[in-house]
N, C-alpha and C positions, 0 to 999 in steps of 0.2 A: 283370144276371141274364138278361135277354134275350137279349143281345148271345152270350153261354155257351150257351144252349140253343139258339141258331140255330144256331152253330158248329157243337154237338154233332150235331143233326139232321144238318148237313152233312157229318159225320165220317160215318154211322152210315148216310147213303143212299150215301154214294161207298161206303163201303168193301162193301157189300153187292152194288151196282152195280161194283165194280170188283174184286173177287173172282173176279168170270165170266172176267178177263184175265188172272188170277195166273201162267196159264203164257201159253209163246212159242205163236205159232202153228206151229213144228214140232215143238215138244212133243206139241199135240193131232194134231197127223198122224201121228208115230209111235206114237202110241197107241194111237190108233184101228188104223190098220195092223195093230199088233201084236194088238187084241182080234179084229180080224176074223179074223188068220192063228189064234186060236186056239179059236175059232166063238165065241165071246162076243161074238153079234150085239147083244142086247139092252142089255151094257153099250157095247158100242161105237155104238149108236145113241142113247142117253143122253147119251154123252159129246160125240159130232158137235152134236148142237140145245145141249151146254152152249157149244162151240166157235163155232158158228154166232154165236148168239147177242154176242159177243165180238167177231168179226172176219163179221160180215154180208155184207161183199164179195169172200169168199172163194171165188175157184170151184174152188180144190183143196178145201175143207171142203163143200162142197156134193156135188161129186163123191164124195167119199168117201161121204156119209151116200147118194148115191147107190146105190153100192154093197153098202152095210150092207144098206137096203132092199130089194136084190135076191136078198142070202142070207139074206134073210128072209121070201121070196118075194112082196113087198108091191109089184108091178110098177109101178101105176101112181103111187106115191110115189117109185121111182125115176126113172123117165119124169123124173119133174117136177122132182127134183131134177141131171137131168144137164141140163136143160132152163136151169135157173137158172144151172148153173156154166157152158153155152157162153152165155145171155146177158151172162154177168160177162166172160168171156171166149174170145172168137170164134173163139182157135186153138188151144183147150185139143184137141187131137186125142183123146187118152182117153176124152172127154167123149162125141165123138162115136161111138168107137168103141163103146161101152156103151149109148149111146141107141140105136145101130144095132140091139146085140144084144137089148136089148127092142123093141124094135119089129118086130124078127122074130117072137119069140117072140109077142109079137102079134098077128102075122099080117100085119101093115102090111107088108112084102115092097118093095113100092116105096119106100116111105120109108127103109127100114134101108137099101137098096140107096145113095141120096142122103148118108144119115150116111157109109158105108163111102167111097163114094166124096168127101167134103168129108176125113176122116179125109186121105185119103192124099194129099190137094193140101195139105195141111197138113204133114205130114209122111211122103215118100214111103220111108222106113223101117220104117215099122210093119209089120210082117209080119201081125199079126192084123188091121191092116183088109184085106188082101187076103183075108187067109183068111174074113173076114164077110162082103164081097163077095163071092167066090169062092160060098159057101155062098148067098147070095141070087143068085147068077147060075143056079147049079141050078135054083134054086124059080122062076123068071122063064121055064128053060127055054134058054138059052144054055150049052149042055154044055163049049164048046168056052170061051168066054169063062171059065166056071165052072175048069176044068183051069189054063187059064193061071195064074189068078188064085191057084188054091189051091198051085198047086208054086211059084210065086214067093213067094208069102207064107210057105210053111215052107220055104224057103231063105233067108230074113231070116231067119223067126225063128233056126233054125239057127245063123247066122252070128251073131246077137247072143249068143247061147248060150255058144257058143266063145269071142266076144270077153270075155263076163262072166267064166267061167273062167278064161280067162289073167289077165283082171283080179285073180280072186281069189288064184289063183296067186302072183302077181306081190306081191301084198300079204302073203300069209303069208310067202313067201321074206324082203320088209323086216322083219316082225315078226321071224322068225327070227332074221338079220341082228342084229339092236337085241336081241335076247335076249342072242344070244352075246357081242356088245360089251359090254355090262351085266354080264358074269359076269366077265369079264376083267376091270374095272373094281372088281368088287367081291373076286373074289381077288388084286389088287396090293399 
């Protein structure tokens, strides 16, 4: 009888404890993603701490609830969570780029300056850290550096823009493609 109720306790703490895991962890990213694209901050900041909680060492879920936080104007909650996802991991460039942009907004000007620029030795693509650096070159007083900074950076982003596009492009035209094959398939 014992031996049964130990079991059961152990049934009844896992499965409560392990509930938190039921989804993948891109499940909760596209989730969440999907609550913030649709301002449903609170429920997508709900769902991050259920996420978190699950996959702890997540510095894309931290980032994220980073974010949450920020459109929810709770600054230094995000701070501290973009802080946690570059300790998790040191080349998450997003991370950096986001801590930048609160730190501006801060007023810390020097330090976003440091974020924008770790951002782009990390990955020298990102058009928005040029464009956050560029924006903290201003405020520093470097006009000239500032100009560089900001026409470079919307010329990536530009250029990713275009590349997304054809991408999408590219991908309807297959869907197309596999429709029309499908019809023929199905009128033989």
């Amino acid at each position: 009888m014992k031996k049964i109720l130990l079991t059961s306790l152990v049934f009844i703490i896992c499965g409560a404890g392990c509930s938190v895991l039921a989804k993948a962890h891109d499940d909760y990213t596209y989730e969440i993603l999907d609550l913030n694209y649709n301002k449903k901050y609170q429920e997508a900041l709900n769902l991050a701490n259920i996420a978190i909680s699950g996959y702890p060492t997540s510095a894309e879920l931290y980032y994220l609830r980073g974010i949450t936080y920020d459109d929810l104007n709770n600054k230094k909650a995000a701070l501290a969570d973009f802080d946690k996802a570059i300790s998790l991991n040191s080349k998450y460039d997003d991370a950096y780029l986001y801590r930048g942009m609160i730190k501006s907004d801060l007023g810390s000007i020097q330090s976003a300056y440091v974020d924008f620029t770790t951002c782009i030795r990390i990955n020298p693509k990102n058009g928005n850290c040029y464009v956050g650096r560029g924006t903290v070159k201003l405020e520093l007083g470097d006009l000239d550096g500032s100009m560089r900074d900001l026409e470079y950076g919307t010329e990536l982003i530009e250029k990713h823009q275009k590349e997304m596009h054809e991408e999408i492009d590219k991908l309807i035209k297959e869907s197309d493609d596999l429709i029309e094959e499908s019809k023929k398939e199905l009128d033989k």
